[in-house]
C-alpha positions in Angstrom: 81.6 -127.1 39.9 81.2 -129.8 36.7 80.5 -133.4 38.0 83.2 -135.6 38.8 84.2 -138.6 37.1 82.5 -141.9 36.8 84.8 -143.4 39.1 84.4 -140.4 42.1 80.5 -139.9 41.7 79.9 -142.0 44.9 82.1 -139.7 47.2 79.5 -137.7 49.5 79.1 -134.3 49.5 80.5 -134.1 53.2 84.1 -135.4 51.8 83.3 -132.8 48.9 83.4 -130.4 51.4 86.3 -131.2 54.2 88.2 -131.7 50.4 87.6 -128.6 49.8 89.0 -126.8 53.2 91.8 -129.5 53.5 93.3 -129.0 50.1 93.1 -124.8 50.4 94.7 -125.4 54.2 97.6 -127.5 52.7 101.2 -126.1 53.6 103.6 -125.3 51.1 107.0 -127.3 51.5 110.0 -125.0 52.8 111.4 -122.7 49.9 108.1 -123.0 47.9 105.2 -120.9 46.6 102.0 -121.9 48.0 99.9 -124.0 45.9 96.5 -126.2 46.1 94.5 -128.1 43.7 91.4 -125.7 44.2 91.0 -122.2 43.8 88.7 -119.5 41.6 88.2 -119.9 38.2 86.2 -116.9 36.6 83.2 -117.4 34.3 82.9 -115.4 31.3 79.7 -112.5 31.9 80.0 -110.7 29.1 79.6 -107.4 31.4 81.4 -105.0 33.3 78.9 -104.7 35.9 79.8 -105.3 39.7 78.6 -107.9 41.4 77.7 -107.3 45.0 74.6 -109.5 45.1 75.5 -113.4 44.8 72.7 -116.3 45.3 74.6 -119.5 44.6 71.7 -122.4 44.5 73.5 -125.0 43.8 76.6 -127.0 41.6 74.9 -125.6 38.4 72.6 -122.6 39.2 73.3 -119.3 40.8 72.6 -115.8 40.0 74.1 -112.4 40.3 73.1 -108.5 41.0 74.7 -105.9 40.1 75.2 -102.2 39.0 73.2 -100.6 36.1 70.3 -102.8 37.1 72.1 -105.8 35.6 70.9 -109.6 36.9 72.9 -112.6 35.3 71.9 -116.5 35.7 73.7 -119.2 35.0 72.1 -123.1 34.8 75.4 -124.7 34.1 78.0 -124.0 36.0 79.1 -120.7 35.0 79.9 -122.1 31.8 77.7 -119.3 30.4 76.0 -116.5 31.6 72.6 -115.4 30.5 71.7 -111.7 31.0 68.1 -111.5 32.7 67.8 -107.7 33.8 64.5 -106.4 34.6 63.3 -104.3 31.4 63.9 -100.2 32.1 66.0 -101.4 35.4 69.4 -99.7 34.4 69.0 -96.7 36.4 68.8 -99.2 39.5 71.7 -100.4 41.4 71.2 -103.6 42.4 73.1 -105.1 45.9 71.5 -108.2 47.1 69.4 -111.2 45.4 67.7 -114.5 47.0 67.2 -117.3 45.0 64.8 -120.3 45.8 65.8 -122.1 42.3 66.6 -121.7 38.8 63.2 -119.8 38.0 62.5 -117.9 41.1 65.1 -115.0 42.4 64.1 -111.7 44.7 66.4 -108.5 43.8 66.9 -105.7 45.5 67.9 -102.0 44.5 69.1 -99.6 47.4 68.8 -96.4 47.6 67.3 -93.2 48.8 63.4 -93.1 48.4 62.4 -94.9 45.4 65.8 -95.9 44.3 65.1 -99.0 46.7 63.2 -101.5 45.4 62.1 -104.7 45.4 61.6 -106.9 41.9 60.6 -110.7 41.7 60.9 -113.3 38.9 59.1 -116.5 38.4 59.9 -117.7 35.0 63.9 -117.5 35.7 63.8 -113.7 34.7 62.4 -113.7 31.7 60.0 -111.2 33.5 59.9 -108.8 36.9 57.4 -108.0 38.9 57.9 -105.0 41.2 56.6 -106.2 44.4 58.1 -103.1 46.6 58.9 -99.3 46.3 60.3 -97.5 49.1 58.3 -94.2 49.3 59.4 -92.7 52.5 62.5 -90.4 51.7 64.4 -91.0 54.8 64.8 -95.2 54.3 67.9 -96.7 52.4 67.0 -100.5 52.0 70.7 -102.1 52.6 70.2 -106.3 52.7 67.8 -108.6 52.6 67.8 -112.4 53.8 65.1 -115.6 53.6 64.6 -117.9 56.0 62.5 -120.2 53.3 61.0 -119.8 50.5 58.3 -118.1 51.4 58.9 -116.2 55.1 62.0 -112.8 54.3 63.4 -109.6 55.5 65.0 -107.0 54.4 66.3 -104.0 56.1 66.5 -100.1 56.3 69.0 -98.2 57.7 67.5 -96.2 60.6 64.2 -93.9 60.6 63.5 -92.1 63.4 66.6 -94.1 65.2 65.3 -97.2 64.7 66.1 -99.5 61.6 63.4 -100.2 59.7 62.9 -103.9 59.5 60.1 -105.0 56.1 59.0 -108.6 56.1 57.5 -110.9 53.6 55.3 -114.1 54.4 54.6 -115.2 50.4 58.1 -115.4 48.8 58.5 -111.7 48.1 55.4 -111.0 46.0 54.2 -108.8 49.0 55.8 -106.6 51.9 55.2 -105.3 55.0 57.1 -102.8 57.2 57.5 -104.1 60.9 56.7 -102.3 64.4 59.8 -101.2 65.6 58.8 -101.4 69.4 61.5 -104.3 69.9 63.8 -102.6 68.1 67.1 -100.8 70.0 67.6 -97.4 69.6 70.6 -97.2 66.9 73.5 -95.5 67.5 74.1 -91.8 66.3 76.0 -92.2 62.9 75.3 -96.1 62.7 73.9 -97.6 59.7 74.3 -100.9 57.4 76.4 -101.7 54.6 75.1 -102.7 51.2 78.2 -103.8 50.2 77.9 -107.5 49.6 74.2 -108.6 50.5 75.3 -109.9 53.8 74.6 -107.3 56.3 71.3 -109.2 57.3 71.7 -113.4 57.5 69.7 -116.0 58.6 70.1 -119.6 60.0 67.3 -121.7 60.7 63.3 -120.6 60.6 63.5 -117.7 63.0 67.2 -116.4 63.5 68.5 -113.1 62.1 71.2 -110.9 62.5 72.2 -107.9 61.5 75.3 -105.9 60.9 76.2 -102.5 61.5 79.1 -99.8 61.2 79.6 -96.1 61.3 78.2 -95.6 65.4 80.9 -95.2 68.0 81.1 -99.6 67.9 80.4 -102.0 65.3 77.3 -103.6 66.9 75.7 -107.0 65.6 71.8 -106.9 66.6 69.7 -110.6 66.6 66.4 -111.6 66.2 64.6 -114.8 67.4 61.7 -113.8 66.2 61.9 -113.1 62.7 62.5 -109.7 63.0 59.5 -108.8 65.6 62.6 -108.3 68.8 66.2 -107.5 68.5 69.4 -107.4 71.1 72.4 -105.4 70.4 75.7 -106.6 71.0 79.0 -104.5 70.3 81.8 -106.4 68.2 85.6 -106.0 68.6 85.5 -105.3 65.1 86.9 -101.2 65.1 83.9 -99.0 64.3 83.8 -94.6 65.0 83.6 -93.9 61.2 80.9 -94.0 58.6 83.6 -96.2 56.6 84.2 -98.1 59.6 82.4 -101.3 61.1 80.9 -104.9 60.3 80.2 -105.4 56.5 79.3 -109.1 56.0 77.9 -112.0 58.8 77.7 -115.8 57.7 75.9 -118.1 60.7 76.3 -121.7 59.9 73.5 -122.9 62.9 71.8 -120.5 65.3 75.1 -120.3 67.6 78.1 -120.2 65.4 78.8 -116.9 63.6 81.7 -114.5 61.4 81.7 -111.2 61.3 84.1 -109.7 59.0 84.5 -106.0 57.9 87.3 -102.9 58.5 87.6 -99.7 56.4 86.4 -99.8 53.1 88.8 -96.9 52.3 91.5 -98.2 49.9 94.1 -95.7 52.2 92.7 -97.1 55.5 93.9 -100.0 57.6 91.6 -102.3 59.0 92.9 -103.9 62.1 90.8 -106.4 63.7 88.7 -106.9 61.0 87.3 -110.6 61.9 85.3 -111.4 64.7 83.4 -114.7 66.0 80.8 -116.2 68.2 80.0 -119.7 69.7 76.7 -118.0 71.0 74.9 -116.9 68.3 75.8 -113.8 68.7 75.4 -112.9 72.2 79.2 -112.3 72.5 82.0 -111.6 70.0 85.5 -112.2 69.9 88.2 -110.8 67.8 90.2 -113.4 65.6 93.3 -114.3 66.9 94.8 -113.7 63.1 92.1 -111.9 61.3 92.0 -111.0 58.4 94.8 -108.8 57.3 92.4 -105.9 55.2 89.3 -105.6 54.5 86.7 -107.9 53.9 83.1 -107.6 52.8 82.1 -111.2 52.4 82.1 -114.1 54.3 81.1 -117.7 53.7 81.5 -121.2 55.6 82.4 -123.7 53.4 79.5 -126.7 52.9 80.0 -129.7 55.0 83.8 -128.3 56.2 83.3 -128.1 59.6 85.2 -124.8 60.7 86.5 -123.7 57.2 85.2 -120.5 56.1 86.2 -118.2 53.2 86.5 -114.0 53.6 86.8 -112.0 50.4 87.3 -108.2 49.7 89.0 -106.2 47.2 92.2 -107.1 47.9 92.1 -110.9 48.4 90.4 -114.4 49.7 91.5 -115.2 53.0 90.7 -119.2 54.1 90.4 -119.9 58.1 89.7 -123.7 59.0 89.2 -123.0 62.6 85.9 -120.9 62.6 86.9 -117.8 61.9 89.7 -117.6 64.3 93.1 -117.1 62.2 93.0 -116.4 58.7 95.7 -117.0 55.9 95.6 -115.2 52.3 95.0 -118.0 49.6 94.5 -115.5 46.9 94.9 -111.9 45.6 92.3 -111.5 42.7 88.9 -108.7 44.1 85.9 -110.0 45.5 83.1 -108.1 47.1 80.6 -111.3 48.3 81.0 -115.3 48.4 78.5 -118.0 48.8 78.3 -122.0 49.0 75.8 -124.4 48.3 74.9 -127.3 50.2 75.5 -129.9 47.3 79.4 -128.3 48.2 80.1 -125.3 45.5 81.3 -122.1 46.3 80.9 -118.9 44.3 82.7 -115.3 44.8 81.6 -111.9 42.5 82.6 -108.2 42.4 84.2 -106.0 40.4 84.4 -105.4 36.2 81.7 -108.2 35.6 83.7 -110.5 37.8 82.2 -114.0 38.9 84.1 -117.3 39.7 83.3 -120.6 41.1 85.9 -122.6 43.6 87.2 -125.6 41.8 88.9 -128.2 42.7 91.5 -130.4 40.6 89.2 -133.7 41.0 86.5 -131.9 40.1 87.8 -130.8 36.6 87.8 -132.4 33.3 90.6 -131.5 30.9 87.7 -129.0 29.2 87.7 -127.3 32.1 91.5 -126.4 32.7 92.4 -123.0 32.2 96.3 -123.7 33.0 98.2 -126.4 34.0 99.1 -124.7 37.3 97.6 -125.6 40.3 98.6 -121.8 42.1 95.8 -120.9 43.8 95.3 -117.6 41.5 92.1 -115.9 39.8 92.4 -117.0 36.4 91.1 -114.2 34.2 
């Protein structure tokens, strides 16, 4: 988001935040079309490449990862883009990226065998290092989270009917694969989505968790331990199909947690596709009202208490009661959403598509796109 004016600096970046969730939860009048003072405004890419890898830093700084090996940062807002893709990297697909700051960003490539990769910058991408090459033909790297900057996972889907679990202790410049003696057995047909980065999350120094689909239930699995032990706990969320099951996580402490997800299939409902935990992840209930398709990212909003944001293809849905009813705000496609602590929130997906959530105090007349204050993707 672009500063605010001289008069507003002084606000905090708590009110930033509750601003954000009470001015997206505001009712329309009777006989009225719902409208805010906040919603996405897109930032110009310059690419049609799909975004399903998002690592909002902060107000100014966030990148993106994409399809044909493409990277993007911006360092002012999203006012521009600048196109940082690894060098030969266009046969890659790229579906998750962690950034520490402006120069320093881990990407990862999925795939079969070599296709999944591992690449680190240093210098804000001006050059990648490959610091990991899958070489075992039956692993499909899917996600990958940090706890800091310098302790990481990322994960497999399952070998030998375990998922495969690599670590890093030195910010991604070097990888190891984990025993998987604390590991549950997966489920036959289970695996992890790469479909927005967010199918392995982290809060806190130790905790991880870990989303999964396709087995007879959607399960969410949690580590204490960084990675070394895991539980297994099934979700409401419907599951019996490899299109099927938990698709993104967002924890905002070690006990509260979303899980949103459905059928990715365009011809496919997806009931009960939201799910929460006061726990951390020991049980999961279904949302009251969840979300009302499906959704393959999910965000709590900085400093907002219990508002979170779900996106997918077909929408942003807003919920200011932790995940337990959801309400569509917004119709534009969206595979993955982030926030920042200093309270900005980014979405990305399709056809080079990347937008920041803005708010009306937040703009200056530069950065008006319409006089309108629907709550619509301006393209």
């Amino acid at each position: 988001m672009t500063s605010m004016g001289k008069t507003r600096r002084t606000m905090s970046v708590g009110l930033i935040g509750a601003a954000l969730a009470l001015t997206l939860a505001a009712p329309a009048r009777a006989g009225e079309t719902p409208t805010a003072a906040a919603g996405w405004q897109s930032t110009p890419t310059g690419t049609d490449a799909r975004f399903r890898g998002l690592a909002p830093v902060d107000r100014r700084t966030a990148w993106a990862a994409g399809s044909k090996g493409t990277v993007l940062r911006t360092t002012d807002g999203g006012r521009s883009w600048r196109n940082v893709s690894p060098a030969g990297a266009g046969g890659l697909e790229f579906r998750d990226v962690e950034a520490f700051d402006a120069r320093r960003a881990v990407v990862l490539a999925i795939g079969e065998g070599e296709a999944s990769r591992v690449l680190r910058t240093e210098d804000g991408g001006a050059t990648w290092t490959e610091s990991f090459r899958n070489t075992d033909a039956r692993a499909f790297y899917d996600c990958m989270t940090f706890f800091d900057h310098r302790h990481g996972l990322a994960v497999s889907d399952p070998v030998d009917g375990k998922y495969r679990i690599l670590s890093t202790r030195d910010g991604g410049r070097s990888w190891q694969v984990l025993p998987d003696a604390g590991m549950p057995d997966a489920l036959p047909g289970e695996a992890g989505f790469a479909a927005s980065g967010q199918c392995l999350v982290s809060a806190g120094p130790r905790d991880v968790w870990l989303a999964t689909g396709g087995g007879a239930t959607a399960r969410v699995l949690h580590s204490a331990d960084r990675g070394l032990t895991w539980t297994a706990t099934e979700t409401p969320v419907p599951a019996g199909d490899p299109a099927r099951g938990v698709f993104g996580l967002a924890f905002r402490d070690r006990a509260h947690g979303i899980a949103v997800g459905g059928d990715y299939r365009k011809d496919q409902p997806s009931p009960r596709a939201g799910a929460v935990s006061a726990d951390g992840g020991r049980t999961w209930h279904g949302s009251a009202t969840p979300p009302p398709a499906y959704r393959s990212g999910v965000a709590w909003l900085p400093h907002g208490g219990a508002a979170a944001l779900a996106v997918g293809p077909t929408g942003t849905d807003l919920s200011t009661d932790g995940g337990r009813t959801w309400r569509t705000v917004d119709t534009g496609s969206y595979d993955t959403v982030g926030c920042t602590p200093d309270g900005s929130c980014w979405a990305s997906g399709e056809k080079g598509r990347i937008a920041r959530l803005t708010t009306k105090d937040h703009l200056t007349t530069k950065d008006h796109l319409t006089t309108k204050d629907h709550l619509t993707t301006k393209d």
